[in-house]
ChimeraX commands (.cxc) that place a marker at each C-alpha (Angstrom):
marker #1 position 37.42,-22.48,-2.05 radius 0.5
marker #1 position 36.99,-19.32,-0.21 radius 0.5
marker #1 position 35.19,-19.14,3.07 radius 0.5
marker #1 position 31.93,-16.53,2.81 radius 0.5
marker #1 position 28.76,-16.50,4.53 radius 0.5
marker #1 position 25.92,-18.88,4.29 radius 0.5
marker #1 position 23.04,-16.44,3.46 radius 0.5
marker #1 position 20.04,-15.64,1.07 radius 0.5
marker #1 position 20.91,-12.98,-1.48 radius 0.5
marker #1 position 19.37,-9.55,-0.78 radius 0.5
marker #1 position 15.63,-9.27,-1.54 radius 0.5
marker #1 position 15.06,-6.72,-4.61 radius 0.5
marker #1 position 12.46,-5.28,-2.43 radius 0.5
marker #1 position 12.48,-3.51,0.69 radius 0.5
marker #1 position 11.73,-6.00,3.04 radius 0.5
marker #1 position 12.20,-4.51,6.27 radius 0.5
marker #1 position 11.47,-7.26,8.29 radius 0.5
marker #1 position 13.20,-10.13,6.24 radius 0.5
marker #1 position 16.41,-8.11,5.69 radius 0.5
marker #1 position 19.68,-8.49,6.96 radius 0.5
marker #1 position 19.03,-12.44,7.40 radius 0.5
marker #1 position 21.33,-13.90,10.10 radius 0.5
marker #1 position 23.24,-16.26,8.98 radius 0.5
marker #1 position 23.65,-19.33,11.13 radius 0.5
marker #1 position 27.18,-20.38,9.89 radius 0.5
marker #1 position 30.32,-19.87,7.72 radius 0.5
marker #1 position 30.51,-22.37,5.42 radius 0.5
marker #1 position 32.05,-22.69,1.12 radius 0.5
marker #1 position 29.64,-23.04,-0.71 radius 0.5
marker #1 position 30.40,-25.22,-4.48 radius 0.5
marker #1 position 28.03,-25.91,-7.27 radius 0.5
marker #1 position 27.55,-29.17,-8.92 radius 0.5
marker #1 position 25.75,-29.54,-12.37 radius 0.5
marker #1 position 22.47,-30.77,-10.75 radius 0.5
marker #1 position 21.81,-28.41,-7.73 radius 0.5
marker #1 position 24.15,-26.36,-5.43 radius 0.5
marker #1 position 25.41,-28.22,-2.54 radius 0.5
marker #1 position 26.82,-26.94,0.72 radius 0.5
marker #1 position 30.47,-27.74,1.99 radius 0.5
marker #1 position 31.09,-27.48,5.42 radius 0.5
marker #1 position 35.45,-26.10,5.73 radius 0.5
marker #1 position 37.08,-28.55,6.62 radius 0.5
marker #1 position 34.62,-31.23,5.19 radius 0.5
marker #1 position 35.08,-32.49,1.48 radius 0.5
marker #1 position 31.55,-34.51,1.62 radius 0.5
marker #1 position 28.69,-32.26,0.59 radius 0.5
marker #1 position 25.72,-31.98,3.00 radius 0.5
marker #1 position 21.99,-31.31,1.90 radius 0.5
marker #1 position 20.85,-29.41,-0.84 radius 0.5
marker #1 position 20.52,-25.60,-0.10 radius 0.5
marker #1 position 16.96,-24.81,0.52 radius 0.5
marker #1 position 15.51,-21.62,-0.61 radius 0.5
marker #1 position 13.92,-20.54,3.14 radius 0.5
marker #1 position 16.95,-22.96,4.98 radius 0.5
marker #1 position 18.57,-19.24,6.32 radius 0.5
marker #1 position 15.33,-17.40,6.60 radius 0.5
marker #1 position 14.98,-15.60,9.89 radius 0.5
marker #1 position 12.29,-16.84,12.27 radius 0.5
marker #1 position 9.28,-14.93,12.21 radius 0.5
marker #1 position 8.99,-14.74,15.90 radius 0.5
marker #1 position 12.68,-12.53,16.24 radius 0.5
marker #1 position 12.25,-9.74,17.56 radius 0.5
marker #1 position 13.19,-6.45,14.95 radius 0.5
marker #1 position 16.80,-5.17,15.30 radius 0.5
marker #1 position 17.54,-1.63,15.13 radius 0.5
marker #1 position 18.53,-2.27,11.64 radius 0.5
marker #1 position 14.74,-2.90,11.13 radius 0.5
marker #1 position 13.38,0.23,12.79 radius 0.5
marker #1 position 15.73,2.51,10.93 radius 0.5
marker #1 position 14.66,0.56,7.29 radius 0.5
marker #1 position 10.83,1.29,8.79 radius 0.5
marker #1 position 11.58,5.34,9.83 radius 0.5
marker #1 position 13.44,5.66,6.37 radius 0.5
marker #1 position 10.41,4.43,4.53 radius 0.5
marker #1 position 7.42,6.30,6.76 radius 0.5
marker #1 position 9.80,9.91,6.41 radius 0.5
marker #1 position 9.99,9.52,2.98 radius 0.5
marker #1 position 6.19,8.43,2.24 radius 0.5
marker #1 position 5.69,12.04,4.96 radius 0.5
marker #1 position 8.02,13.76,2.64 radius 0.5
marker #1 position 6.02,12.98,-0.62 radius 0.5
marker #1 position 2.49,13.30,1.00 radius 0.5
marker #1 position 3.59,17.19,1.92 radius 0.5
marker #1 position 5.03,17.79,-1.14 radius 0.5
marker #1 position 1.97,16.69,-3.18 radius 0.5
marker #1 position -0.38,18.25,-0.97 radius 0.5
marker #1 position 1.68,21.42,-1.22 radius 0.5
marker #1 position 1.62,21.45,-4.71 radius 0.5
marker #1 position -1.92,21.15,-5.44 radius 0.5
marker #1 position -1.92,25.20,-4.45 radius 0.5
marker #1 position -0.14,25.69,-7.36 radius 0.5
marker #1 position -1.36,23.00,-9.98 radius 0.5
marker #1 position -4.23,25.24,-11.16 radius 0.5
marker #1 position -2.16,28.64,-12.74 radius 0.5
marker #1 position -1.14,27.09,-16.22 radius 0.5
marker #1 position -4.68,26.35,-16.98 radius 0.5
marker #1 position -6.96,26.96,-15.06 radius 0.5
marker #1 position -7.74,30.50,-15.35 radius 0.5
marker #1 position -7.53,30.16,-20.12 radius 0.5
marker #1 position -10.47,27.35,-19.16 radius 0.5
marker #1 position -12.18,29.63,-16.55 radius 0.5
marker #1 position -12.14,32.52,-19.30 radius 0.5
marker #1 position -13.76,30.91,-21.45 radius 0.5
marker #1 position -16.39,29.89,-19.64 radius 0.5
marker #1 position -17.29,33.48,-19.17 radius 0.5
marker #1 position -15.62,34.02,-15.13 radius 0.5
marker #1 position -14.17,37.16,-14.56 radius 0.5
marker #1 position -10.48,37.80,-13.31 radius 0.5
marker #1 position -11.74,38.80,-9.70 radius 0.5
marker #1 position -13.66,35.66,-9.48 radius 0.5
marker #1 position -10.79,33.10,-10.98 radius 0.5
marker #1 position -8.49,34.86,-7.92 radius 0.5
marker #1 position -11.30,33.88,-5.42 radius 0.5
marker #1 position -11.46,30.33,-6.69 radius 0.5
marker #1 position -7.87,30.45,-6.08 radius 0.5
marker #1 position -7.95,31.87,-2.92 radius 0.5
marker #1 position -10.82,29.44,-1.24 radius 0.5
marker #1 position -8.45,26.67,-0.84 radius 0.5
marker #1 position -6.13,28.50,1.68 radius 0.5
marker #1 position -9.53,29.83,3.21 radius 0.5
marker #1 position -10.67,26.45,3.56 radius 0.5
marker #1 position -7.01,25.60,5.20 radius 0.5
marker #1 position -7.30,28.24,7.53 radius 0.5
marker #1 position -10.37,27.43,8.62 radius 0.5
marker #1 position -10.65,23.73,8.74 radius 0.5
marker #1 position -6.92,23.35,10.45 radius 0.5
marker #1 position -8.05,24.09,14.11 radius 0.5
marker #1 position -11.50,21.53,14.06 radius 0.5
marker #1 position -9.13,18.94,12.33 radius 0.5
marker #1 position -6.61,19.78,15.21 radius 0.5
marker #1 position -8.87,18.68,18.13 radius 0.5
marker #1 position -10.59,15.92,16.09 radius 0.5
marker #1 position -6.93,14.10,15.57 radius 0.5
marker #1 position -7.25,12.91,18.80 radius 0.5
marker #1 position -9.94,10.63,18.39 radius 0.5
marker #1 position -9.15,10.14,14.50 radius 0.5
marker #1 position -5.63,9.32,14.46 radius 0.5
marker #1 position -2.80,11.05,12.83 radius 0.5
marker #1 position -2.30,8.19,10.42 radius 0.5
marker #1 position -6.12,8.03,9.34 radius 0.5
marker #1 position -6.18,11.94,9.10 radius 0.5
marker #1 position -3.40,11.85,6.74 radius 0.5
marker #1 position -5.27,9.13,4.66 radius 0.5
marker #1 position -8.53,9.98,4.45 radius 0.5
marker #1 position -7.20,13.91,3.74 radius 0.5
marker #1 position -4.73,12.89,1.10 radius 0.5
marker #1 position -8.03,10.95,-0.46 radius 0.5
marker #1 position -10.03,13.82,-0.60 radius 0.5
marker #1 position -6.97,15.83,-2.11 radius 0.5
marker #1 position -6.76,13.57,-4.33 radius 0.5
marker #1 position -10.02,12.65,-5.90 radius 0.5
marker #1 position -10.85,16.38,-5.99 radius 0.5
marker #1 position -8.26,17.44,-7.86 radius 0.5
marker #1 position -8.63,14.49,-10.56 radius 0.5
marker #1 position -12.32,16.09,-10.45 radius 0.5
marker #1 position -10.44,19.72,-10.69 radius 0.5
marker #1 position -8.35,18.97,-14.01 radius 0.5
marker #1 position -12.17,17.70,-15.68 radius 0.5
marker #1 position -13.54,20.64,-15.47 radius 0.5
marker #1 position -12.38,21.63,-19.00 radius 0.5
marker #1 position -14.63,19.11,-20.54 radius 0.5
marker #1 position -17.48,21.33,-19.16 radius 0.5
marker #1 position -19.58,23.50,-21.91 radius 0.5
marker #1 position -19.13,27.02,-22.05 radius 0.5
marker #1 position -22.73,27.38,-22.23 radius 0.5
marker #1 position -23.15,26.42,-18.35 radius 0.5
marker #1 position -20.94,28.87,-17.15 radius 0.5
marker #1 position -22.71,29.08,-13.51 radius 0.5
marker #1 position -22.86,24.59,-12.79 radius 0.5
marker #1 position -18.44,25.70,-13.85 radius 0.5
marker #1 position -18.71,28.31,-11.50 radius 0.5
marker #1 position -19.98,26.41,-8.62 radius 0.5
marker #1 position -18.16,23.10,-9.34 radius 0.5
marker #1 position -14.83,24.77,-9.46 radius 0.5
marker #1 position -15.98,26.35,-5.85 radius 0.5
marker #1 position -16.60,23.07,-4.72 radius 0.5
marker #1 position -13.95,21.12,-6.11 radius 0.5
marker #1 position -11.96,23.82,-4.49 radius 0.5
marker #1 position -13.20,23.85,-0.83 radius 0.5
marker #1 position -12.65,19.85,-0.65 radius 0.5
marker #1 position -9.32,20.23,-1.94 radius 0.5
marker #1 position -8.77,23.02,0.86 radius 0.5
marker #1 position -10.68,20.32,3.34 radius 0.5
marker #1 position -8.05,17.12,2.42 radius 0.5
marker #1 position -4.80,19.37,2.63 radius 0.5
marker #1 position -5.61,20.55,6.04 radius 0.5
marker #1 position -6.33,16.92,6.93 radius 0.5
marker #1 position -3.17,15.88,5.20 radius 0.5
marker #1 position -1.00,19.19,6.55 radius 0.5
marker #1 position -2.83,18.65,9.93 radius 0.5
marker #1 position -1.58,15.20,10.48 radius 0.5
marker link #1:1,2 radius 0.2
marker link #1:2,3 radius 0.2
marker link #1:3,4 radius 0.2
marker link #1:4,5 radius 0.2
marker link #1:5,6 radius 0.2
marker link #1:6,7 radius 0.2
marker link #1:7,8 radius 0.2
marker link #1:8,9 radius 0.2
marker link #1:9,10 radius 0.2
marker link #1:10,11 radius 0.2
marker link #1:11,12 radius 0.2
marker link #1:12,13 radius 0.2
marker link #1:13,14 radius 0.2
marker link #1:14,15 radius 0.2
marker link #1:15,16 radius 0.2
marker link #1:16,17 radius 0.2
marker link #1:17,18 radius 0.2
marker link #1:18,19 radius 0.2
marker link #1:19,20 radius 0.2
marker link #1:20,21 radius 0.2
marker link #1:21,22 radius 0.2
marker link #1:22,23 radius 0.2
marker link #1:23,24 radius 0.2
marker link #1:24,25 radius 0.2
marker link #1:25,26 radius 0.2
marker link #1:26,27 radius 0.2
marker link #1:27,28 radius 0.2
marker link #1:28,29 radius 0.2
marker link #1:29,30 radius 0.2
marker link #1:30,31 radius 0.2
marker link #1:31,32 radius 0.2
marker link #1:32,33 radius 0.2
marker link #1:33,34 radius 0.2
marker link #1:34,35 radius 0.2
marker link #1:35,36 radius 0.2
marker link #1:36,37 radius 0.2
marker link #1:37,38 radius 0.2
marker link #1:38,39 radius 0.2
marker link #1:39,40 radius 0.2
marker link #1:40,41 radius 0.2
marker link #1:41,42 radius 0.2
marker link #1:42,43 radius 0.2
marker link #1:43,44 radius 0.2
marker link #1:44,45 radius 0.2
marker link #1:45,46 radius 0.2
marker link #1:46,47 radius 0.2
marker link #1:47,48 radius 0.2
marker link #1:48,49 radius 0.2
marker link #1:49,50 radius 0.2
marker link #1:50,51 radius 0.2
marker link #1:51,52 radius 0.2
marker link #1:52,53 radius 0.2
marker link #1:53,54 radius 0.2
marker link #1:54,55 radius 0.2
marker link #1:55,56 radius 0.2
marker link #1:56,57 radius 0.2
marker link #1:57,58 radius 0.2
marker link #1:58,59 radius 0.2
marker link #1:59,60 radius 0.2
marker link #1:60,61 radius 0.2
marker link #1:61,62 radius 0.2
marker link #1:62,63 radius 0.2
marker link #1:63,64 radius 0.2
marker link #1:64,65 radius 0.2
marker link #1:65,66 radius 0.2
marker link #1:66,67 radius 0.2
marker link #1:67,68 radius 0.2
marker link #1:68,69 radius 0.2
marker link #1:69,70 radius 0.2
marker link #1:70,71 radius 0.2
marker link #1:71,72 radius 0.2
marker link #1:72,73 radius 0.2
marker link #1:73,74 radius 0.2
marker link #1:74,75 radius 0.2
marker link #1:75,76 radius 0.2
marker link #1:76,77 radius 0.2
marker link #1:77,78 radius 0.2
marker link #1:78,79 radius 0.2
marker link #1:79,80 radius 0.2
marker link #1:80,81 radius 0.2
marker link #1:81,82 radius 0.2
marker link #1:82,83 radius 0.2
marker link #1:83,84 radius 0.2
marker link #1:84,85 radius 0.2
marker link #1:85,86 radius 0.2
marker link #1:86,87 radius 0.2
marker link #1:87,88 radius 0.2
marker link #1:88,89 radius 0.2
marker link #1:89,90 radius 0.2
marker link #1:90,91 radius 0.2
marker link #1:91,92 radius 0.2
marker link #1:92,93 radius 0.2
marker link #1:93,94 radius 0.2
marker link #1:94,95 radius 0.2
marker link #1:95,96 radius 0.2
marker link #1:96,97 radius 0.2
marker link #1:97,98 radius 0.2
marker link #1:98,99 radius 0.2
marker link #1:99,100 radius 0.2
marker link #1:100,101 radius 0.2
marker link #1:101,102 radius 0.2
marker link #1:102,103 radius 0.2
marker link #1:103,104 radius 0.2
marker link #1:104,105 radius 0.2
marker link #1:105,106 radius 0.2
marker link #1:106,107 radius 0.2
marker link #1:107,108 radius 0.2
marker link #1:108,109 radius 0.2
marker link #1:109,110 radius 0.2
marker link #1:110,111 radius 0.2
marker link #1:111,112 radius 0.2
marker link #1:112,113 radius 0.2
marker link #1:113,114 radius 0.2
marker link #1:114,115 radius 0.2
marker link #1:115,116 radius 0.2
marker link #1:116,117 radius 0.2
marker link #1:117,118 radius 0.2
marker link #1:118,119 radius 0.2
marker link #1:119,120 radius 0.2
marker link #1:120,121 radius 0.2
marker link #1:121,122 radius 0.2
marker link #1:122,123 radius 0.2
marker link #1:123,124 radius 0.2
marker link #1:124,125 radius 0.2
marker link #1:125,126 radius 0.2
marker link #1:126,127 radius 0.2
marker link #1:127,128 radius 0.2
marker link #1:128,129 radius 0.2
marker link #1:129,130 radius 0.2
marker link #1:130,131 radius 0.2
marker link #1:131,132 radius 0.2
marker link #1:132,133 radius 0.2
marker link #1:133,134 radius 0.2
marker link #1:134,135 radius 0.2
marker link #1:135,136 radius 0.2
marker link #1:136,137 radius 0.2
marker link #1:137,138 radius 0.2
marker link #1:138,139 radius 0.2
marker link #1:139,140 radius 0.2
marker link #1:140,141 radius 0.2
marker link #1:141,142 radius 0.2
marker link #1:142,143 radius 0.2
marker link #1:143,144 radius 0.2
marker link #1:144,145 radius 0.2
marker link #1:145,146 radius 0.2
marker link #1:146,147 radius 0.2
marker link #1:147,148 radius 0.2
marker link #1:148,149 radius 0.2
marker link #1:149,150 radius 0.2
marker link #1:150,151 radius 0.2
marker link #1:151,152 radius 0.2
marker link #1:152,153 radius 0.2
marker link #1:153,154 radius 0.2
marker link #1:154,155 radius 0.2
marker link #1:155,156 radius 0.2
marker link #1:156,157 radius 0.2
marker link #1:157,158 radius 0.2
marker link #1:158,159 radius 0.2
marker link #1:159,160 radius 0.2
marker link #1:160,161 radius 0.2
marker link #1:161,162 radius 0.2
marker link #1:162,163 radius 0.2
marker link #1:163,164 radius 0.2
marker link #1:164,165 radius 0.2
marker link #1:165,166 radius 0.2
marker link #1:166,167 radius 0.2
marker link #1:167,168 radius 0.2
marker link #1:168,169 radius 0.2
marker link #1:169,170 radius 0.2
marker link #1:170,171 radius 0.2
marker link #1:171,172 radius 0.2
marker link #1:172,173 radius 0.2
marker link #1:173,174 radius 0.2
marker link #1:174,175 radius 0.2
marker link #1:175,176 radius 0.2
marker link #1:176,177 radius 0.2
marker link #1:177,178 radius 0.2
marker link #1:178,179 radius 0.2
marker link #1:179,180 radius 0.2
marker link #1:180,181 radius 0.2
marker link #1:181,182 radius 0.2
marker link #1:182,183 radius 0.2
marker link #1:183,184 radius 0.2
marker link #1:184,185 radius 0.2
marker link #1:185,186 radius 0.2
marker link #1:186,187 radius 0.2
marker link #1:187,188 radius 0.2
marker link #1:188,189 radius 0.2
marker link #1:189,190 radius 0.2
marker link #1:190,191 radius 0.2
view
């Protein structure tokens, strides 16, 4: 019987605070037909039953760096994706945006300034978001802006269910739609 470590198998989540568990001694391990047993080396005569939470770490440890650098992994990549999304909302609108804005009788010059009021918006929201983080937070800046981002552009790919006929309420929801999308990326690009 070979000699390995006494320890829970690894969670198929990431459980940063549960993961590595310690364990709290070498021992064989053999298996019997009614539940698995634990042999102590050295010992023939089996002890207790293994336990499902017997080699769980305490909750009261306190995290190792192991834990911190799980943690930073998982908060860099949730930054990574929340940029990348809110980057790419810029560019969401070209395949089909501007066929749907035709036909509901806008012009070329205005479809570019539809497309050009969300890096207005940026531009000029940025600096008030800037001071406000202070008292906001950077964490609830980046939530409540990717929220906004997010339900308005949902709201921004309905707009082709709109009537041709009411060509001015498509006109002034796409503005709209388009300013609070420019509003939650400079929350979300601010943060």
């Amino acid at each position: 019987v070979a000699l390995i470590p006494a320890i829970s198998p690894r969670p198929s989540t990431l459980d940063c605070e549960n993961w590595p568990p310690v364990p709290n001694s070498f021992s064989a391990e053999t298996m019997s037909d009614s539940s698995s047993t634990r042999v102590v080396s050295g010992s023939s005569k089996p002890s207790s039953p293994l336990h499902k939470d017997e080699y769980t770490p305490s909750k009261t440890r306190k995290p190792d760096k192991d834990d911190q650098k799980c943690r930073r992994r998982i908060g860099f990549a949730g930054l990574c994706l929340a940029v990348v999304v809110s980057s790419a909302v810029f560019s969401l609108l070209a395949p089909f945006y501007p066929d749907v804005a035709a036909n509901n009788g806008l012009s070329d010059s205005t479809i570019g300034f539809i497309f050009a009021i969300f890096a207005l918006m940026v531009m000029l929201v940025s600096p008030y978001l800037g001071v406000k983080m202070g008292e906001i937070g950077s964490k609830k800046m980046m939530i409540y802006g990717l929220g906004l981002l997010s339900v308005s552009t949902v709201a921004f790919s309905l707009l082709d269910s709109i009537d041709a006929v009411h060509s001015t309420f498509f006109l002034v929801i796409s503005v709209l739609l388009r300013i609070l999308q420019g509003i939650g990326a400079a929350g979300s690009e601010t943060a």
